[in-house]
C-alpha positions in Angstrom: 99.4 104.0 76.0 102.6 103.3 78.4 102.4 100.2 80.6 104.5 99.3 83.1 104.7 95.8 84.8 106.6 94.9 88.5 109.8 93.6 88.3 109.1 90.2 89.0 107.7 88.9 85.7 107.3 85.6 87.6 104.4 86.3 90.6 100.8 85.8 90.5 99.1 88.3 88.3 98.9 91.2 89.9 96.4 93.8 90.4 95.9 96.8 88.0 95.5 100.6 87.8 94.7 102.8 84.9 96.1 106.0 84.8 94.4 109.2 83.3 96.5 112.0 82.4 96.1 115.6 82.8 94.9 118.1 80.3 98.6 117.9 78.5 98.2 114.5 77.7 100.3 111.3 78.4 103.4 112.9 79.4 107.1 112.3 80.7 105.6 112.7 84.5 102.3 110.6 84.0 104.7 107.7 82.7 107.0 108.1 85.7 103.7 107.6 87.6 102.3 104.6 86.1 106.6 103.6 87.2 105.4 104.2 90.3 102.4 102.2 90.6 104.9 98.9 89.2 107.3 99.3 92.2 104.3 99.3 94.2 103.7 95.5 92.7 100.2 96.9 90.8 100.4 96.7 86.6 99.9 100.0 85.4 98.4 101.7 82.4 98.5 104.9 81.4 96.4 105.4 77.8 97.3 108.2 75.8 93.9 110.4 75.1 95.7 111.9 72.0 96.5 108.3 70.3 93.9 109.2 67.2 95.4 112.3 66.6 99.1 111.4 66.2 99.9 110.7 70.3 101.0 113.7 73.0 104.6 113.6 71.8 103.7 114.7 68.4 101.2 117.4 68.8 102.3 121.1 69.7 102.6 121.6 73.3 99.8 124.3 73.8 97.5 122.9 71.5 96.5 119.3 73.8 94.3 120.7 76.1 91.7 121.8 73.1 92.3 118.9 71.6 91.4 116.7 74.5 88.6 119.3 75.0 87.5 118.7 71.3 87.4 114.8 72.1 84.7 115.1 74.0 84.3 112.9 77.8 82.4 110.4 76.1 85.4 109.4 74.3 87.7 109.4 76.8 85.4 107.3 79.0 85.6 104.4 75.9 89.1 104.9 75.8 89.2 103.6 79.5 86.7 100.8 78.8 88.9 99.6 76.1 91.5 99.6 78.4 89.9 97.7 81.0 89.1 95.5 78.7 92.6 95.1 77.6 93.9 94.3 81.6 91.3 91.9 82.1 92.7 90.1 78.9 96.3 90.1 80.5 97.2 86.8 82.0 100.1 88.8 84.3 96.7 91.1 85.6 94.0 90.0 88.1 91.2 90.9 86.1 89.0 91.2 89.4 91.2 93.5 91.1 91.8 96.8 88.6 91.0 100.4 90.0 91.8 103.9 88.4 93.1 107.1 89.3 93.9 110.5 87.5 94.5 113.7 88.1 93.5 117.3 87.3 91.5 116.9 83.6 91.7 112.9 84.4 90.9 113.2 88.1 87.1 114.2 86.5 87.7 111.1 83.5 88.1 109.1 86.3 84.7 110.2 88.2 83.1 109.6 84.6 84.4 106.3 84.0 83.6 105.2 87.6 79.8 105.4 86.8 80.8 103.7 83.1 83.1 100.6 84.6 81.0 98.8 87.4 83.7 96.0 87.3 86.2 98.8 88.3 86.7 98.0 93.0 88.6 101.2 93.4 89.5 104.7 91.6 91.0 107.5 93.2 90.7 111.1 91.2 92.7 113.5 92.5 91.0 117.0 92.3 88.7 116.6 89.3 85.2 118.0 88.5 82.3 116.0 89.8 80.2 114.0 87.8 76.8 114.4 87.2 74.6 113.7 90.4 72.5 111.7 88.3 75.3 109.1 87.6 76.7 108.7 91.2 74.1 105.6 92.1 76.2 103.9 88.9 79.2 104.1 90.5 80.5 100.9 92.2 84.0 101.5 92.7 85.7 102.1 96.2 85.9 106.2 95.8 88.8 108.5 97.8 88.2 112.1 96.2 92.1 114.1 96.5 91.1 117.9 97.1 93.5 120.7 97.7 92.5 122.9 99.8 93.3 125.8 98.1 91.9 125.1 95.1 88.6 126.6 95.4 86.8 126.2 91.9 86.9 122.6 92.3 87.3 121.8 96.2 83.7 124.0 96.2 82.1 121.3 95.2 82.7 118.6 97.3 80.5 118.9 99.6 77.9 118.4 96.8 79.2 115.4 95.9 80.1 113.8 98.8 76.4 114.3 100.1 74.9 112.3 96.5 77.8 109.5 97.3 76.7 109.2 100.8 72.7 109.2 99.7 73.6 106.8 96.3 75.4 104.0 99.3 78.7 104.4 97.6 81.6 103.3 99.6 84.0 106.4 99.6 85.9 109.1 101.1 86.9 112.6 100.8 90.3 113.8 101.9 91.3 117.8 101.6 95.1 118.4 101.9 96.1 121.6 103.7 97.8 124.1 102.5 98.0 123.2 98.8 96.5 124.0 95.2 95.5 122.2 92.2 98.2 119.8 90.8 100.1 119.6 94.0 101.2 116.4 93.1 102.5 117.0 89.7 106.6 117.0 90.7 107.3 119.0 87.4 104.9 121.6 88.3 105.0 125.2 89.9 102.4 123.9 92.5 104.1 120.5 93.9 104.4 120.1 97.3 106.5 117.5 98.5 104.9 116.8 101.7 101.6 116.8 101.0 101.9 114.7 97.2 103.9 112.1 99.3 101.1 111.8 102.1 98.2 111.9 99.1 100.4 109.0 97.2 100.8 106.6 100.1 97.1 107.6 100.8 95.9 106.5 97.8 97.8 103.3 97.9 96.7 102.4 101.5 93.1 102.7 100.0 94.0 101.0 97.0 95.3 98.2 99.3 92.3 97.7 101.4 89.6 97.5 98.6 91.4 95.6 96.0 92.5 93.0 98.3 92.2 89.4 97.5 
């Protein structure tokens, strides 16, 4: 995995996200974004889905996606148990205050290991297939689903979703950005859109703020 820590190695622990990557594994731009995360005074972990097989860098570009594929969810979910386990251990992290996010591929990890994590107060997957209805009344976590609005096969189902969230109690939100596709926030992607992956960031860090406050 890549972990990055704010600056000041000296404050209070600090609260923690974990990151899950996309369908092409732990790359240059999911490190940059667990960078992010540190400026923004949260510890940050992004775990490498690939790790058994050699790591992202060392597999063929092309080949990750079917690999991850291969994995199977259920073994991406432990992956993110172990690594909550791991923050929790930290004494720079605030073991009570840890939330998730991922996007694309990760964005539906991150629904999945909601309903697994019940310690977890906050995770916000950014336009990722639902979970199964039958394991939203699991979930405790804070939810705010990212949609594009463009992106049809998975924005579709939201409304699904958002209905068994509302039914299960689950504290949550859905926000749908205009004018945008899958992986708009990816900034090395054909699909980024500047405007609308800067409001979604700051969104998700507002919400982040509020329910993983002290």
């Amino acid at each position: 995995g890549y972990l990055a820590r704010p600056a000041d190695a000296s404050a209070s622990p600090a609260p923690a996200v974990l990151i899950c990557h996309e369908n092409r594994g732990l790359t240059p731009h999911i490190q940059d974004v667990a960078r992010r995360f540190a400026k923004a005074g949260y510890v940050a972990l992004a775990i490498d889905l690939l790790a058994r097989e050699g790591g992202t860098a060392s597999r063929d570009y092309d080949e990750v996606p079917g690999l991850l594929t291969n994995a199977g969810p259920e073994r991406h979910v432990g992956d993110f148990k172990a690594g909550y386990e791991y923050l929790q251990a930290q004494d720079f992290v605030d073991g009570e205050r840890i939330g998730m996010t991922g996007f694309c591929f990760g964005g539906g990890i991150t629904w999945r290991t909601a309903a697994a994590i019940p310690g977890l107060k906050a995770a916000v997957p950014f336009y990722g297939p639902a979970p199964d209805v039958a394991d939203v009344p699991k979930i405790k976590a804070a939810m705010l689903g990212m949609y594009a609005e463009q992106d049809e096969r998975i924005t579709s189902g939201m409304a699904d979703l958002d209905k068994a969230l509302t039914a299960a109690g689950v504290t949550h939100q859905m926000n749908v950005y205009p004018g945008v596709n899958h992986a708009f926030h990816n900034d090395t992607g054909q699909r980024y859109n500047e405007e609308q992956a800067t409001k979604a960031w700051n969104d998700m860090l507002a919400w982040f703020q509020e329910h993983m406050a002290d």
